[in-house]
C-alpha positions as a printed Julia matrix, in Angstrom:
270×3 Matrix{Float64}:
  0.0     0.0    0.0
  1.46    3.35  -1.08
  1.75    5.44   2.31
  1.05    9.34   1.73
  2.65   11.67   4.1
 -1.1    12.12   6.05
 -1.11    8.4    6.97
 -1.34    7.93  10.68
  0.79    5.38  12.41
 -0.16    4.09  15.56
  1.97    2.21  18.1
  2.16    2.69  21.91
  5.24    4.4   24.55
  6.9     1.01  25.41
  7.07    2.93  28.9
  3.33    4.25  29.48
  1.43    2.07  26.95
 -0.39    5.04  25.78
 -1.43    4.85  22.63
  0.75    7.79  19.99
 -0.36    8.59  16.75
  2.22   10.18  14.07
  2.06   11.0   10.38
  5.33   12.6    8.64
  3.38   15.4    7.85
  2.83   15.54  12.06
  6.35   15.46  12.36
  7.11   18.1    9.78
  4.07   20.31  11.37
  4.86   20.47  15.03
  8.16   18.63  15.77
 10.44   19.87  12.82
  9.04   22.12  10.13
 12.27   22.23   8.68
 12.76   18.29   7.96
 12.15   16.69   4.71
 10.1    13.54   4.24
 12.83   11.6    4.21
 14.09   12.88   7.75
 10.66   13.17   8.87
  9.82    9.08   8.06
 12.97    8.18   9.6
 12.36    9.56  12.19
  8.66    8.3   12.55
  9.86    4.67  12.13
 12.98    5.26  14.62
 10.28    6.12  17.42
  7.8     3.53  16.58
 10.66    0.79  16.92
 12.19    1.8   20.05
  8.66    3.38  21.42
  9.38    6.88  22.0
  7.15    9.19  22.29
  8.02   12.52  20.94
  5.03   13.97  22.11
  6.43   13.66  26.15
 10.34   15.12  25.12
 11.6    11.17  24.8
 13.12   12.02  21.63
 13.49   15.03  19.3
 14.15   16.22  15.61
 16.59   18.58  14.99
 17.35   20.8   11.95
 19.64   23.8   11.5
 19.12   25.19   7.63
 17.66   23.3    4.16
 21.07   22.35   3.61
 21.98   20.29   7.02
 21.25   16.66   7.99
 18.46   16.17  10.33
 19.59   14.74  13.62
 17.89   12.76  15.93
 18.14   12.93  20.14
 16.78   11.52  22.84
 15.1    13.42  25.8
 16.61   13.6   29.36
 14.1    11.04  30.93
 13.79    8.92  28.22
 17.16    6.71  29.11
 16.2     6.55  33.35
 12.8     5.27  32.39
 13.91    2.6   29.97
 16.6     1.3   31.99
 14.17    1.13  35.36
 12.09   -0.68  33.41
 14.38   -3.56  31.86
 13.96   -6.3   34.42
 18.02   -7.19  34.4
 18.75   -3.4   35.38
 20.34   -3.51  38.89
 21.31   -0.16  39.46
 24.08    2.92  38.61
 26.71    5.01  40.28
 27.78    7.66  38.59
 30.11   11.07  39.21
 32.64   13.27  37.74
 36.89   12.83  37.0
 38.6    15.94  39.49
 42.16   16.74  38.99
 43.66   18.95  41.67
 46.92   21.07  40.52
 49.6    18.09  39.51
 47.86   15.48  42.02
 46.09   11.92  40.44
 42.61   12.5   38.74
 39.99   10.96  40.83
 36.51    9.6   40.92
 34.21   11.29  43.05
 30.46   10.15  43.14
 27.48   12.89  42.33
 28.41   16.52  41.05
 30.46   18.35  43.68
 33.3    20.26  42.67
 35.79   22.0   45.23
 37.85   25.03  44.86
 40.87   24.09  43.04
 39.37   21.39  41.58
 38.96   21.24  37.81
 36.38   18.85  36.22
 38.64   16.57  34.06
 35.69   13.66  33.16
 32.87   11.97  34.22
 32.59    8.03  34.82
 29.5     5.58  35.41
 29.15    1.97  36.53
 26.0     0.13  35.41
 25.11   -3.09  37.4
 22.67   -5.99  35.51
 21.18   -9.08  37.21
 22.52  -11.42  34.71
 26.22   -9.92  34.7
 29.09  -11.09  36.98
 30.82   -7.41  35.83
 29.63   -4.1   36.17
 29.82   -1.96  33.24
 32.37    0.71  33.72
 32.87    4.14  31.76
 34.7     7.36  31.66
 34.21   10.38  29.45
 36.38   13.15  28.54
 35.11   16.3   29.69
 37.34   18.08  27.08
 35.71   16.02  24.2
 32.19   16.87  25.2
 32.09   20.22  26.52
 30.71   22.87  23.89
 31.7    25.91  27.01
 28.1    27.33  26.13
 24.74   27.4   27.78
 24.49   24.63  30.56
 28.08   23.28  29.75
 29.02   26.85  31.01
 26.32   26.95  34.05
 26.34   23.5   35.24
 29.3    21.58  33.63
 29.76   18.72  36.4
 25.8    17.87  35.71
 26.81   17.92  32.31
 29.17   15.15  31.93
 28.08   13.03  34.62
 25.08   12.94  31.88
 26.69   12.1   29.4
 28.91    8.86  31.31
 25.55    7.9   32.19
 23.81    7.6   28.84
 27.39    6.04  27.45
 27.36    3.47  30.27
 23.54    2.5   29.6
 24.28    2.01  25.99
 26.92    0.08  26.83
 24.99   -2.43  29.71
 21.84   -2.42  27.29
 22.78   -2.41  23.72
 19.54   -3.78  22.31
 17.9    -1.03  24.48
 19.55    1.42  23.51
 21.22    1.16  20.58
 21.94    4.35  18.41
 20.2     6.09  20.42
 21.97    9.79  21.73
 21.33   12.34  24.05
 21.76   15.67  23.82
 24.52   16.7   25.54
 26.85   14.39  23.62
 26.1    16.07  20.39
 27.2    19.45  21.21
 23.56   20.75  21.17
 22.58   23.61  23.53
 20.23   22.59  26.43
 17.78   24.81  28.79
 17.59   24.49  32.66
 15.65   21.49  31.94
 18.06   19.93  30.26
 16.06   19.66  27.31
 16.93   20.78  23.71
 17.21   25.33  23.94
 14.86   26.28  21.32
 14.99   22.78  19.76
 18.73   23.71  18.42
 21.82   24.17  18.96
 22.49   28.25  19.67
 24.02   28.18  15.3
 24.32   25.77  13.07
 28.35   26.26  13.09
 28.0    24.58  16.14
 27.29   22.11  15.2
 29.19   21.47  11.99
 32.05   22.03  14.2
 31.95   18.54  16.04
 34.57   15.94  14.31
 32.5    13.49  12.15
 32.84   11.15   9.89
 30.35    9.29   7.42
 29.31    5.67   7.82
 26.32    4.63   5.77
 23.72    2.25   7.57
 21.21    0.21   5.49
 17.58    1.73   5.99
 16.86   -1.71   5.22
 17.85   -3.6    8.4
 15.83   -0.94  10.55
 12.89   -2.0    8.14
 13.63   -5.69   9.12
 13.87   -4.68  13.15
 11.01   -3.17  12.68
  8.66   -5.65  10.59
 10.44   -8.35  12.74
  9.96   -7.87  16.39
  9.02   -4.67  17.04
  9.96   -2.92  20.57
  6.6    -1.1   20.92
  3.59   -2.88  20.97
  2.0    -2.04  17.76
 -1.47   -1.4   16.86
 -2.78   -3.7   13.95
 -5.26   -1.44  12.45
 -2.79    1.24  11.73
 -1.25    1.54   8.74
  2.58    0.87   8.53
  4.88    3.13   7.02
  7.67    1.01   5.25
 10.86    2.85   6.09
 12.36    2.02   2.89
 10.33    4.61   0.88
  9.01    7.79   0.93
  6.8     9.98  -1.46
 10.24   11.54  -2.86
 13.33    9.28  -1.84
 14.47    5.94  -0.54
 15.22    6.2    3.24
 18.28    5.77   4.31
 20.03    6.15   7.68
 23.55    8.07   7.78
 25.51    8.03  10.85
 27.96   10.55  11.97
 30.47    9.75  14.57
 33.38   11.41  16.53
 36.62    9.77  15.36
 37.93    8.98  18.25
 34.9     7.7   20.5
 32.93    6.0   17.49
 29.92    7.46  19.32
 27.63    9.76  16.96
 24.37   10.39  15.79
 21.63    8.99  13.23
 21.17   12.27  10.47
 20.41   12.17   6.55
 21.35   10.11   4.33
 23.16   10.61   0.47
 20.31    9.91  -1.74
């Protein structure tokens, strides 16, 4: 069946149940006006599978100009509730890296930072039922710091988010699997640690993060998702097949710091 950019797909939050109802042209309307179809069905079938729900800030859509890939992030909350709710999640412990003068770096648990002290990293430890080792992670502080908006206000918060999101990924790869947050991709977050504006503060910003290009098949999201979908999906409501679009094939392009291999789902070369 040829899917129109009106058609409404229906599948549920895999957190709340409820029920969420997108179209592209829904996505394009209220969540990014900027996005082409192509971004804007990507996106769609991205949420279905992992069963976000735009509509409560568990994921967002994010375009600078006509000319720049869509990206795709995940909302603050949207990691804590998924991991609470997978039954082998056993807990976290998280903190910041301090270096003092010429003295060791050390690990210090939560977000307090002393006089003298300068915030060097941030490290998590992710505990699963069905693990005899605890996932363990640092992050640079250097590597992720942007120096504007809450990186500036609040940078110990800052990195101790992203060492937590890293260290989920890690524990819970079919979880959370290409999935980013914000404050890894150098995009500018309010006092709610949600996306400023929806953007980063210019779309330099952006383009100034290291990437490089790795192309990923649209077409084994399209199996994911026709095979065994994360959501629970609603049978009456008409699938989009993620493959195709009204104007182009759709296509998944990933763009990822060199030196991490951590990056983001945006447009692909069509």
């Amino acid at each position: 069946m040829m899917t129109t950019t009106t058609s409404i797909v229906k599948y549920r939050d895999s957190i709340s149940g409820a029920e969420v109802e997108l179209s592209i042209a829904e996505i394009k309307r209220t969540i990014c006006p900027k996005a082409t179809d192509q971004e804007a069905s990507s996106f769609l079938q991205l949420c279905r599978y992992m069963g976000l729900n735009p509509f409560v800030n568990d994921a967002y859509l994010i375009k600078y100009g006509s000319d720049s890939p869509a990206t795709m992030v995940v909302g603050k909350d949207a990691f804590s509730k998924r991991a609470d709710a997978h039954p082998q999640f056993a807990g976290i412990e998280s903190g910041v890296i301090l270096q003092a003068g010429d003295k060791e770096p050390i690990n210090r648990k939560g977000t307090l930072v002393l006089d003298g002290e300068t915030i060097v990293g941030g490290w998590a430890r992710v505990a699963r039922t069905d693990r005899k080792l605890d996932v363990d992670t640092t992050v640079s502080f250097r590597e992720f710091s942007t120096g504007r908006a809450m990186w500036n206000k609040m940078p110990s918060t800052m990195i101790e988010k992203v060492a937590i999101v890293k260290a989920l990924r890690t524990a819970f790869p079919a979880t959370f699997s290409g999935l980013y947050d914000q404050a890894e991709m150098g995009i500018d977050l309010n006092e709610s640690l949600e996306p400023l504006n929806g953007a980063a503060t210019t779309p330099a910003a952006a383009a100034a993060l290291p990437t490089v290009v790795i192309n990923a098949p649209a077409a084994a999201v399209a199996s994911a998702v026709a095979g065994e979908p994360k959501a629970q999906q609603d049978p009456a409501a008409e699938e989009v097949d993620p493959t195709h679009c009204t104007e182009h094939d759709t296509g998944f392009e990933w763009r990822v710091n060199p030196d991490t291999q951590e990056g983001q789902i945006g447009r692909a070369h069509v």
